[in-house]
Legacy VTK file of the C-alpha trace (Angstrom):
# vtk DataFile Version 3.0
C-alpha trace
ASCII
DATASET POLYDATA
POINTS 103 float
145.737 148.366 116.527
147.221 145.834 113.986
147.312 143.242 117.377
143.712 143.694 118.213
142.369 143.391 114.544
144.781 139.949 114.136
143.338 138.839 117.432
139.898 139.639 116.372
140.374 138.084 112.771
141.678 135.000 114.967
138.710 134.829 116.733
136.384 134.674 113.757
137.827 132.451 111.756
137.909 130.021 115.260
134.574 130.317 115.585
133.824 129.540 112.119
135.809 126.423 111.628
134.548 125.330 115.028
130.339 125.913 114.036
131.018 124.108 110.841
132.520 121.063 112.402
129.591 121.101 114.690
127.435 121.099 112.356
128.064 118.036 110.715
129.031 114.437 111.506
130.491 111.318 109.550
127.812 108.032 109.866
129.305 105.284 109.321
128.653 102.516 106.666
125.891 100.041 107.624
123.895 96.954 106.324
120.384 97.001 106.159
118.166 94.161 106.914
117.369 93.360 103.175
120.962 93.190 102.604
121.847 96.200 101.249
124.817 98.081 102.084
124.847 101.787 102.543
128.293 103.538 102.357
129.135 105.909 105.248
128.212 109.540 104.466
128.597 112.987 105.978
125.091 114.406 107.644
123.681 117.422 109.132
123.937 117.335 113.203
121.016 116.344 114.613
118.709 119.877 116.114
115.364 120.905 116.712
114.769 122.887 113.352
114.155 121.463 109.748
115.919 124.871 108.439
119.345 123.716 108.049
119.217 120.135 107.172
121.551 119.441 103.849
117.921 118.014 102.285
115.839 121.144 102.681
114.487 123.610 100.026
117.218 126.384 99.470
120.318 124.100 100.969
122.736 122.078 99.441
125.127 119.041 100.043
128.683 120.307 100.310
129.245 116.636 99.475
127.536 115.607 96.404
126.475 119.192 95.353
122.999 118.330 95.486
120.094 120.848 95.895
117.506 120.277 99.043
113.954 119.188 97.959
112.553 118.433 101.295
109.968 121.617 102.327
110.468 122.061 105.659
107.271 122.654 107.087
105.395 120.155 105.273
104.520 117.387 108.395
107.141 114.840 107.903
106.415 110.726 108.645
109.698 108.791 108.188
109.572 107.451 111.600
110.134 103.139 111.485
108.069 103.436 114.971
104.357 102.902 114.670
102.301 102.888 118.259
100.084 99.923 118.898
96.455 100.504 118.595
94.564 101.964 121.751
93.010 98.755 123.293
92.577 100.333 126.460
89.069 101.319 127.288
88.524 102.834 130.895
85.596 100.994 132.697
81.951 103.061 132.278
81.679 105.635 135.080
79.650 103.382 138.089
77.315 105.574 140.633
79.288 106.627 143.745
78.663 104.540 146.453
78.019 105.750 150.072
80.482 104.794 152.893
79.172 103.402 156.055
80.048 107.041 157.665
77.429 108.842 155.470
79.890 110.876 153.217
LINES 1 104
103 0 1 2 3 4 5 6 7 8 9 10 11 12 13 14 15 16 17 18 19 20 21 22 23 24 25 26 27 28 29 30 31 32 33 34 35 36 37 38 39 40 41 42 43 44 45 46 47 48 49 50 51 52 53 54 55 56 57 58 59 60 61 62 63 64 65 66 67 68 69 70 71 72 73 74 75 76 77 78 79 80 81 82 83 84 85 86 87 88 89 90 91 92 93 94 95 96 97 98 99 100 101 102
Protein backbone atom coordinates (compact mmCIF):
# COMPACT_ATOMS: atom_id res chain seq x y z
CA UNK A 1 0.00 0.00 0.00
CA UNK A 2 2.83 2.38 1.17
CA UNK A 3 4.57 1.37 -2.59
CA UNK A 4 1.57 2.30 -4.58
CA UNK A 5 0.82 5.66 -2.71
CA UNK A 6 4.91 6.60 -3.13
CA UNK A 7 4.52 5.61 -6.74
CA UNK A 8 1.44 7.59 -7.11
CA UNK A 9 2.88 10.68 -5.11
CA UNK A 10 5.87 10.17 -7.73
CA UNK A 11 3.74 10.48 -10.43
CA UNK A 12 2.15 13.76 -9.42
CA UNK A 13 4.73 15.62 -8.49
CA UNK A 14 6.36 14.45 -12.26
CA UNK A 15 3.66 15.69 -13.84
CA UNK A 16 3.67 18.87 -12.09
CA UNK A 17 7.23 19.90 -12.48
CA UNK A 18 6.96 18.74 -16.07
CA UNK A 19 3.45 21.17 -16.95
CA UNK A 20 5.20 24.01 -15.29
CA UNK A 21 8.32 23.82 -17.34
CA UNK A 22 6.07 23.64 -20.29
CA UNK A 23 4.50 26.31 -19.58
CA UNK A 24 7.03 28.77 -19.72
CA UNK A 25 10.13 29.66 -21.75
CA UNK A 26 13.32 31.97 -21.31
CA UNK A 27 13.50 34.80 -24.48
CA UNK A 28 16.45 35.92 -24.85
CA UNK A 29 17.84 39.55 -24.68
CA UNK A 30 17.40 41.54 -27.92
CA UNK A 31 17.98 45.06 -29.51
CA UNK A 32 15.33 46.86 -30.95
CA UNK A 33 15.55 48.92 -33.99
CA UNK A 34 15.54 52.33 -32.08
CA UNK A 35 18.35 51.07 -30.13
CA UNK A 36 17.03 49.97 -27.17
CA UNK A 37 17.99 46.95 -25.44
CA UNK A 38 15.54 44.64 -23.82
CA UNK A 39 16.95 42.16 -21.20
CA UNK A 40 15.97 38.49 -21.66
CA UNK A 41 12.88 37.55 -19.61
CA UNK A 42 10.85 34.48 -18.72
CA UNK A 43 7.26 34.28 -20.76
CA UNK A 44 4.18 32.33 -20.89
CA UNK A 45 4.37 29.43 -23.75
CA UNK A 46 2.83 30.40 -26.61
CA UNK A 47 -1.27 28.60 -26.88
CA UNK A 48 -4.46 29.27 -28.28
CA UNK A 49 -6.17 30.83 -25.09
CA UNK A 50 -5.63 34.39 -23.52
CA UNK A 51 -6.56 32.62 -19.99
CA UNK A 52 -3.22 31.84 -18.76
CA UNK A 53 -0.92 34.41 -20.07
CA UNK A 54 1.33 35.95 -16.98
CA UNK A 55 -0.41 39.56 -18.24
CA UNK A 56 -4.05 38.63 -17.83
CA UNK A 57 -6.66 39.82 -15.23
CA UNK A 58 -6.46 37.40 -12.14
CA UNK A 59 -2.64 36.06 -13.02
CA UNK A 60 0.53 37.02 -11.88
CA UNK A 61 4.32 37.06 -12.83
CA UNK A 62 6.14 34.47 -10.75
CA UNK A 63 9.01 36.72 -11.82
CA UNK A 64 8.46 40.23 -10.92
CA UNK A 65 5.30 39.57 -8.76
CA UNK A 66 3.27 41.63 -10.88
CA UNK A 67 -0.57 41.42 -11.16
CA UNK A 68 -2.18 40.80 -14.91
CA UNK A 69 -4.09 43.86 -16.30
CA UNK A 70 -4.69 42.63 -19.74
CA UNK A 71 -8.75 41.48 -19.98
CA UNK A 72 -8.72 38.70 -21.92
CA UNK A 73 -11.52 38.95 -24.09
CA UNK A 74 -11.24 42.45 -24.94
CA UNK A 75 -10.10 42.18 -29.04
CA UNK A 76 -6.44 42.60 -28.83
CA UNK A 77 -4.26 44.63 -31.86
CA UNK A 78 -0.52 44.38 -31.06
CA UNK A 79 0.23 42.79 -34.28
CA UNK A 80 3.51 44.89 -36.21
CA UNK A 81 1.72 43.32 -39.50
CA UNK A 82 -0.69 45.62 -41.24
CA UNK A 83 -2.27 44.15 -44.77
CA UNK A 84 -1.97 46.36 -47.78
CA UNK A 85 -5.07 48.03 -48.90
CA UNK A 86 -7.50 45.99 -51.27
CA UNK A 87 -6.55 47.38 -54.77
CA UNK A 88 -7.97 44.56 -56.42
CA UNK A 89 -11.26 45.17 -58.08
CA UNK A 90 -12.72 42.13 -60.14
CA UNK A 91 -13.72 43.29 -63.72
CA UNK A 92 -17.81 44.25 -63.99
CA UNK A 93 -19.76 41.07 -64.78
CA UNK A 94 -19.83 41.17 -69.05
CA UNK A 95 -23.07 39.38 -70.79
CA UNK A 96 -22.34 35.71 -71.59
CA UNK A 97 -21.46 35.24 -74.92
CA UNK A 98 -22.80 32.41 -77.18
CA UNK A 99 -20.36 29.76 -78.60
CA UNK A 100 -20.47 28.95 -82.21
CA UNK A 101 -22.25 25.47 -81.06
CA UNK A 102 -25.37 27.31 -79.72
CA UNK A 103 -24.85 26.59 -75.91
Amino acid sequence: MKLKFAAVTAALIAAGIIGDVSAQQYVNGYTRADGTYVQGHYRSAQNTTRQDNYSTQGNYNPYTGQRGTVDPYQQQNNSLYTPPPRTYNPPPPTTRRRSSYGY
